[in-house]
C-alpha positions, 0 to 999 in steps of 0.5 A: 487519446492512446491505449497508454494514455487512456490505461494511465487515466484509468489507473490514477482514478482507481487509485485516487479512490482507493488511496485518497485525491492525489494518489493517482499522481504521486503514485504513477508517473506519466511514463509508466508501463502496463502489463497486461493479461494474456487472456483479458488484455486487462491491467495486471501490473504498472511498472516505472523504469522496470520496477513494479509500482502496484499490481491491479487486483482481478478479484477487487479490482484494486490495487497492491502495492509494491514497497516501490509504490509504499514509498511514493505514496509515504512521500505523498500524503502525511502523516497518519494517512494510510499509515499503521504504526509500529513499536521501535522494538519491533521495527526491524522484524516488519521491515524484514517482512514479518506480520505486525500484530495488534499489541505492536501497534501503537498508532494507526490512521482512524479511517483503516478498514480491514483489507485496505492496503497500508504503510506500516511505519516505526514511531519516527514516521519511516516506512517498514513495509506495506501490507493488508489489514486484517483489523479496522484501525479501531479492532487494531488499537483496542485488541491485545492479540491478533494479527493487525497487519499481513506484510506483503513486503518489507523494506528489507526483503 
């Protein structure tokens, strides 16, 4: 087995377990690309076809998304996996990168933790943009105040 192949092995389990079985998959295609550290020679980031899909986190070891990879993981798993779930009226400050706070949200996936990565979704199920949590999925539908969801990337940006 080569560097590639080894590198991609390792990256599909990361996200397995940090997205839930079968995000490795849909996440990274066979013919991805790594960039790696300088320094430690360790994955920094995975791009397809030149577009970034994640960036593997030194400090946690896992990963961020990119809204590329956002999208493959929304097309991947349903409906409310990692999804957090936004006001209409709202939907268009967060696609434009804007933070969603806790009185905006309406529906989340009950498994969220805060500092897990998330989709944060309209009502219709469309993907605005991916981000941080800063509450639990719990913390999230019961505070009235608060930032729930620090926006990495809006679809719009």
């Amino acid at each position: 087995m080569g560097v590639e192949e080894r590198l991609l092995k390792m990256v599909r389990i990361i996200a397995d377990y940090q997205f839930g079985k079968g995000a490795g998959k849909a996440l990274f295609p066979d013919k991805c690309k790594f960039v790696l550290s300088p320094t430690t020679g360790k994955v920094r980031q995975i791009k397809y076809e030149g577009i970034r899909l994640a960036t593997l986190k030194a400090d946690t070891g896992l990963f961020t998304l990119s809204i590329d990879g956002a999208k493959r993981l929304h097309k991947a798993f349903d409906y409310p996996k990692l999804r957090v779930v936004v006001l209409r009226d709202v939907a268009e400050f967060i696609a434009k990168g804007r933070n969603v706070f806790a009185k905006h949200v309406v529906d989340v996936d009950e498994s969220i933790r805060a500092n897990d990565e998330v989709l944060v979704v309209d009502e219709d199920d469309n993907l605005l943009a991916t981000g941080k949590a800063v509450l639990s999925a719990r913390e999230m539908m019961e505070f009235e105040r608060g930032m729930a969801v620090m926006v990495r990337q809006g679809i719009k940006q």
